[in-house]
N, C-alpha and C positions, 0 to 999 in steps of 0.2 A: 916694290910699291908699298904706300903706308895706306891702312887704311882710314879717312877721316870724315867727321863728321863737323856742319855748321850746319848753327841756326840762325835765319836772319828775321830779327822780330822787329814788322814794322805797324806802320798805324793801322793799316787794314788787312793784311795777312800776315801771318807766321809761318815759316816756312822751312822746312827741314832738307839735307841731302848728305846720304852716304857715301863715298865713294872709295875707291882707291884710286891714291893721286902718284903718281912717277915725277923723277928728279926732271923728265926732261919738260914736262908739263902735260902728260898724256892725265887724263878724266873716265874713269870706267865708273860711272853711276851704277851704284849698288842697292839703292833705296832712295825714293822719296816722298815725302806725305807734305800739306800745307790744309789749314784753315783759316778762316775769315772769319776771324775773333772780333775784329775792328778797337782794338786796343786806344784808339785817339778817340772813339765814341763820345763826345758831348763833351769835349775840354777845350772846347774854341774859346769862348769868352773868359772863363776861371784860370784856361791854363793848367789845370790839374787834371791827371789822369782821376779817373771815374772809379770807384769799390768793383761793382758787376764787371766792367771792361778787365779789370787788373785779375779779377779772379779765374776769368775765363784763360785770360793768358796766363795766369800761373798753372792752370790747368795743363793746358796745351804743351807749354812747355817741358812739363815735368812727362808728360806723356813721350814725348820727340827727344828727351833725353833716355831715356829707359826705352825706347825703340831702338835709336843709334847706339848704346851698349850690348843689344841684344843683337842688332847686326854687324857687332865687332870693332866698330869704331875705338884705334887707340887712344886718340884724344878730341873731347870736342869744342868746337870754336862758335861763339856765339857775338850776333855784334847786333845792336840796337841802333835806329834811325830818329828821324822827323820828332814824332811824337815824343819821344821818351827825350828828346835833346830839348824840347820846348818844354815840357813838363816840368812847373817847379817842384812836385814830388818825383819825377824823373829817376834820382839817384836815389831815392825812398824803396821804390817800387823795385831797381836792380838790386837793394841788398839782401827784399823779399824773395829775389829771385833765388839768391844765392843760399840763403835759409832752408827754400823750399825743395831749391834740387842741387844744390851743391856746386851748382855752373857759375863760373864768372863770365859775365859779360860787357863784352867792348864798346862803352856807349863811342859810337864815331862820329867825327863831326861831317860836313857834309862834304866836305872836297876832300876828305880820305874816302867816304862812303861811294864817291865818284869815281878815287881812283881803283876799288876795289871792282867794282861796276864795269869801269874799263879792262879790267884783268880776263874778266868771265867773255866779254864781251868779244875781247880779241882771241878767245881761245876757239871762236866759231868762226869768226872773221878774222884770218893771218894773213891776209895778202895787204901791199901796200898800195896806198892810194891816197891822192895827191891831199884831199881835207876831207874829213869826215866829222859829222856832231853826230855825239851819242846821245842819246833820252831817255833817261834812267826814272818814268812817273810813277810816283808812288802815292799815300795815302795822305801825307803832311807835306810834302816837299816835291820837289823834281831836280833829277842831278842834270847839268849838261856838260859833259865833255868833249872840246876840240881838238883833232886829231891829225897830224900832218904826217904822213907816213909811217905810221903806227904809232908817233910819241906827240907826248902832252903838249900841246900848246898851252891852253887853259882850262879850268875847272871850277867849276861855280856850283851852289845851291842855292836856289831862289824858292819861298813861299809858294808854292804853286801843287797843293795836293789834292787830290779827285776825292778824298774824307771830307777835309774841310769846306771846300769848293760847293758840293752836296750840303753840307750842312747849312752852309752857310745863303746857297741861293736858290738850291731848289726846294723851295717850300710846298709845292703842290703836284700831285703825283695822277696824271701828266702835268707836267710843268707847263706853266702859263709861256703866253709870246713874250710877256715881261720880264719874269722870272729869265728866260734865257737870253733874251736882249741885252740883262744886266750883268747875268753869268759870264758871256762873250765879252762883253766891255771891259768887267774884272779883270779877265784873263787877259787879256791885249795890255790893260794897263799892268798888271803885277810884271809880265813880261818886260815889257818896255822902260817900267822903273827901272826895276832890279839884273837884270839880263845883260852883264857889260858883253857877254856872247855872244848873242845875237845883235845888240844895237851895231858892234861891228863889224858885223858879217854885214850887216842893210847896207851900213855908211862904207863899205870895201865892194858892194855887189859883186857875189862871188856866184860862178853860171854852174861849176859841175859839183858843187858839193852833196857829197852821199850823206845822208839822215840814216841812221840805226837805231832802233828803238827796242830798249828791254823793259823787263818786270811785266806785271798782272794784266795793265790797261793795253797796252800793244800786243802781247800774245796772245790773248782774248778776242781781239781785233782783226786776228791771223784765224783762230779759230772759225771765227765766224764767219770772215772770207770763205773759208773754206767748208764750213758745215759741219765740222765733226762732230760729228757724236759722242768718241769718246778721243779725251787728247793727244794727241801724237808729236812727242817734241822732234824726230827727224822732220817731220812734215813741216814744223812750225819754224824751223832753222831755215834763214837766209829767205823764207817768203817776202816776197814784195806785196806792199797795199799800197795801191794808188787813190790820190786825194780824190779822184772821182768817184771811187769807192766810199771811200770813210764819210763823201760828203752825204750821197747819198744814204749811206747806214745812218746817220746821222740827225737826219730830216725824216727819216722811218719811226727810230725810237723814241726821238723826242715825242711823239703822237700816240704812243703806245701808254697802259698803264702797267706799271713794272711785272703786276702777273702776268702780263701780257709777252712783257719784254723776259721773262724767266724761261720762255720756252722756247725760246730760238735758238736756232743749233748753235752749238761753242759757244753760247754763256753760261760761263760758272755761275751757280748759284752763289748771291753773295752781293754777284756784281750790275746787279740789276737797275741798282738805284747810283751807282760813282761812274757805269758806266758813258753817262751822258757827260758829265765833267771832264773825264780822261782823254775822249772824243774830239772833246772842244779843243783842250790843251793840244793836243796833235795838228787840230784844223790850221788852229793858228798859228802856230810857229812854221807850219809848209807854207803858210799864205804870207808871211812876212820874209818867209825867205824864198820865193818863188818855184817850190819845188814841187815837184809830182810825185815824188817815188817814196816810201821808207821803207827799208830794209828790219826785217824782226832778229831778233836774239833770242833765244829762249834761256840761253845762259849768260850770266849777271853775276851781282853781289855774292851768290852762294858759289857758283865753282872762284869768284877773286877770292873770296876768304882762305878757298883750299890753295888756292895755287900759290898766296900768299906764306902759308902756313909750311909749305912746303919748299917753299926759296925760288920758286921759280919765275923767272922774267920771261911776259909775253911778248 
């Protein structure tokens, strides 16, 4: 086994994990740490990463390199998303990186950053099954990938990130019935543009399709199901949330004020204010494709980057 380390730095968390990876695709997590830098903080309009946000994560970063050396790691793989792909200082900011802690980093674009997403994601989920969309929601973006018996149909990144989404429409803390009125609306329309995935999933009406949903805003969502107190990724593997759940969580939070919303079991601190947006994003892609159920992942883009790195096909 090799042992390896990635970092995946996106608009709202950064994210580390050690592991030792095997030729056949085995995963022994050895270490992991992640903070909520929020690296896309305040670059909606300008487009430009921010001084404070960039610092914090050169911070971060430089810390989760000098961690992953010190647990052995022989080489480490770093790959950048959303924010840093929109950023027109973007490739400015990665050669700071490289200045800073000597990492080169993979800026990916969004339907590789899907297929890596799909890598981590199958290494919890190996069994086949007839179609499955995965939900990869993050900070600046959402990946979706279609699945027909474990291989790609299609792969899309559409505009659709719980950073932006916040920044952009929840101006008031609790948020107005307006404020999320328009939030909702956003979301259904960004979907419904941009989404050649879904619009043909509606226009195919397809009855058994399984939803898997990875990264921060679903496992959170799994948390909170659940109440944890402190995190548990066995626990969080292959949990089911049903839409009657998340609706209700949903119509809870929006009424709360985020100190409020800070103390409920299984929210990360961080995500007190994106989690209303993330929410949404979920509500509505099960209600446009008539489903009840989604299935969680807790492994994603960081074990694909190892398993990539390592040659193995899941």
């Amino acid at each position: 086994m090799s042992r390896l380390a990635s970092i995946d730095i996106g608009t709202q968390t950064i994210r580390l994990l050690v592991a030792d990876v095997s030729n056949n695709g085995e995963i022994v997590p050895i270490y992991r740490d992640r903070s909520i830098v929020r690296l896309g903080q305040g670059m909606n309009e300008s487009k430009q990463l921010q001084n404070d946000p960039m610092n914090r994560a050169l911070s971060c970063i430089n810390n989760f390199v000098m961690s992953a050396r010190q647990k052995g790691a022989e080489h480490i793989y770093a790959v950048a998303t959303a924010c840093v792909r929109e950023a027109v200082n973007g490739r400015a900011f990665l050669n700071n990186v490289l200045t800073e802690t000597n990492l080169i980093v993979r800026l990916v674009t969004g339907e590789e950053e899907a297929s890596l997403s799909l890598k981590g994601v199958q290494s919890v989920f190996n069994d086949t099954h007839n179609l499955s969309l995965i939900l990869d929601i993050g900070g600046g973006s959402t990946e979706l990938i279609l699945t027909s018996n474990q291989s790609i149909e299609c792969a899309e990144s559409i505009p659709l990130g719980v950073v932006t989404l916040s920044e952009q429409f929840l101006l008031h803390d609790p948020p107005l019935k307006d404020d999320l009125n328009i939030l909702n609306h956003a979301i259904r329309s960004i979907i419904l543009t941009n989404s050649n995935i879904i619009n043909n999933l509606i226009k195919r009406n397809y009855q058994n399709i399984r939803i898997i949903g990875t990264a921060g805003t679903v496992t959170t969502l799994a948390a909170m199901d659940m109440k944890l107190i402190e995190y548990n990724i066995d626990e969080v593997n292959k949990h089911i949330l049903f839409y009657n759940y998340l609706n209700y969580l949903y119509n809870m939070i929006v009424n709360l004020h985020s100190k409020e919303r800070i103390d409920l079991p299984g929210l990360e601190p961080g995500r007190e204010i994106v989690i209303i947006a993330g929410t949404a994003i979920i509500l509505t892609i099960m209600e446009l494709l008539h489903v009840q159920e989604l299935s969680v992942s807790d492994a994603g883009l960081l074990e694909g980057i190892l398993l990539e790195k390592a040659g193995v096909n899941t």
